[in-house]
C-alpha positions in Angstrom: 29.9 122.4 40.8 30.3 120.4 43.9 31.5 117.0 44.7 28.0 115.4 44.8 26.9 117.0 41.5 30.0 116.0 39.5 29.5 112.3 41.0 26.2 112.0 39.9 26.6 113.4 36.6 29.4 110.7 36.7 26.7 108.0 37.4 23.8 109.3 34.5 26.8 109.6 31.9 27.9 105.7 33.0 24.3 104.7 32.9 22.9 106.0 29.3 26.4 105.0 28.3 25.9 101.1 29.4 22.4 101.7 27.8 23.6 102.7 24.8 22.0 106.6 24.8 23.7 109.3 23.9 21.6 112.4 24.8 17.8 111.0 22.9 19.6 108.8 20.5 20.0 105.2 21.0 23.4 104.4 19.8 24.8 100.8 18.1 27.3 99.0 19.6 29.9 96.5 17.5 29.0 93.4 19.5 28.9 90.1 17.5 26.1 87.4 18.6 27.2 83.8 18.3 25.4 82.5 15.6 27.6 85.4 13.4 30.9 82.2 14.2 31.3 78.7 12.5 31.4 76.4 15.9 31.4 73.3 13.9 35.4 74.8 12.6 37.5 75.7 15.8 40.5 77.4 14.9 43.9 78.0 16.9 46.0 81.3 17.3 48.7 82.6 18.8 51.1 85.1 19.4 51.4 88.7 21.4 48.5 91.4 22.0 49.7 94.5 19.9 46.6 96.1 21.8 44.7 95.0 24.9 40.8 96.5 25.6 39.8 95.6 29.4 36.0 96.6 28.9 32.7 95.3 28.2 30.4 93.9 26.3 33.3 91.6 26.5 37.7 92.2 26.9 39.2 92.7 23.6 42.7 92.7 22.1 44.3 92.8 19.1 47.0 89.6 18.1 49.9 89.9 16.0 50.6 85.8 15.0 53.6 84.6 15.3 55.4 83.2 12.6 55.4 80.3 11.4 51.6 79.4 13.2 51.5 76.0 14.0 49.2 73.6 15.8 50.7 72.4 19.2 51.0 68.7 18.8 49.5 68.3 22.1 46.4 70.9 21.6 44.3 67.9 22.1 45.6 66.2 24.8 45.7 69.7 26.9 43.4 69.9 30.1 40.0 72.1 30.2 38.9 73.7 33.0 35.3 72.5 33.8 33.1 75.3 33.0 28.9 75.9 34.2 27.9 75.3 30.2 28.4 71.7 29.1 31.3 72.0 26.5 32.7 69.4 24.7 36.4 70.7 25.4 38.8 67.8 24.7 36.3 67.3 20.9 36.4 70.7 20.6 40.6 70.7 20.9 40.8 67.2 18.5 39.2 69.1 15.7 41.2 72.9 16.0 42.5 73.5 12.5 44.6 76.4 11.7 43.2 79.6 9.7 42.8 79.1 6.0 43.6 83.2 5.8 46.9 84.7 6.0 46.0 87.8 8.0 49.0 88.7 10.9 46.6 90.7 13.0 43.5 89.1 14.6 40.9 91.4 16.6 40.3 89.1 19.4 37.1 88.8 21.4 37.1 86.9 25.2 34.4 86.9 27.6 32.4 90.1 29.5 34.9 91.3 31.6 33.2 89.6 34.7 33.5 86.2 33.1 37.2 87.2 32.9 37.2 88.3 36.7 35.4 84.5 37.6 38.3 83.2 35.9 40.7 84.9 37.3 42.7 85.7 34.5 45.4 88.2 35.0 45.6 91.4 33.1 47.0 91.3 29.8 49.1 94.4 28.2 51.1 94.9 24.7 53.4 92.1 24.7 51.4 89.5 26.2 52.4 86.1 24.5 49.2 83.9 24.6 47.3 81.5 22.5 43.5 80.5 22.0 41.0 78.6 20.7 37.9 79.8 19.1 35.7 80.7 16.1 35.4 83.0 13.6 33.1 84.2 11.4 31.6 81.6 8.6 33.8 80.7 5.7 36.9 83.2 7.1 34.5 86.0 5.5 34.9 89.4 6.8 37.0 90.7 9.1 39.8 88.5 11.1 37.8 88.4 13.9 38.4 85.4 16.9 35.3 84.7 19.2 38.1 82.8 21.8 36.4 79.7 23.6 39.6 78.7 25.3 42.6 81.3 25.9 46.6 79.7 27.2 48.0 81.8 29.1 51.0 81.6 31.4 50.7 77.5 31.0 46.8 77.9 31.6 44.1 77.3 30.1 40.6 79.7 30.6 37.3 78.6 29.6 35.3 81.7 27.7 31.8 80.4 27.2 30.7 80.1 30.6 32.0 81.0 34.6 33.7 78.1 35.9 32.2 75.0 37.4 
């Protein structure tokens, strides 16, 4: 098969892949809307990615909490970044509880990965200490899941719902 012929193959595989097709068959992917999280009940994590996905529909990791979690006393004093979506950011870090659950491993769910790029957040890998804000899903039902409006990072903070203002 010759260069050309492998590349475009490359190219139709990528495509039906982003279009979810594999061969006739449309295929499901695991992507959680936003009405699936509780925005009224912002919730606050941290510790180290265990596991770290750099793809879309958005980046994932996995977070291992460290112990004991505790609210930062100055979560709501922290500066936001101004972001294109209007976002209450400084209400939104006043009312952050902690997690009702005890789970020590969160499934963590940022931005498309080209949000990420606007933002210019640097890769994360196993053993990345960070923390976030975010939601999860109503009533701490199902799985530990973090939808993260606002990640800390290296003493900054990211916006996740929108590119930067």
């Amino acid at each position: 098969m010759t260069k050309e012929n492998l590349m475009l193959r490359r190219d139709v595989l990528r495509t039906t892949g982003a279009l979810g097709l594999v061969g006739s068959v449309p295929v499901a992917w695991a992507h959680h809307g936003w009405s699936s999280f509780d925005q009224e009940r912002p919730i606050y994590l941290a510790g180290r990615a265990v596991e770290v996905k750099w793809r879309n529909p958005h980046v994932e990791l996995m977070l291992e909490l460290q112990t004991p979690l505790a609210l930062p006393t100055d979560l709501a004093q922290r500066p936001v970044p101004a972001q294109s979506a209007q976002v209450d950011g400084r209400g939104l870090l006043a009312k952050t509880v902690l997690p009702t659950r005890r789970d020590r491993r969160w499934e963590i769910e940022l931005a498309p990965l080209s949000r990420v790029g606007q933002w210019q957040v640097p890769e994360m890998g196993v053993g990345t200490e960070l923390a976030l804000v975010g939601f999860t899903f109503t009533g701490e039902r199902g799985d530990p899941v973090l939808r993260a409006e606002y990640l800390f990072l290296n003493g900054k903070t990211y916006g996740m719902r929108s590119s930067p203002a």
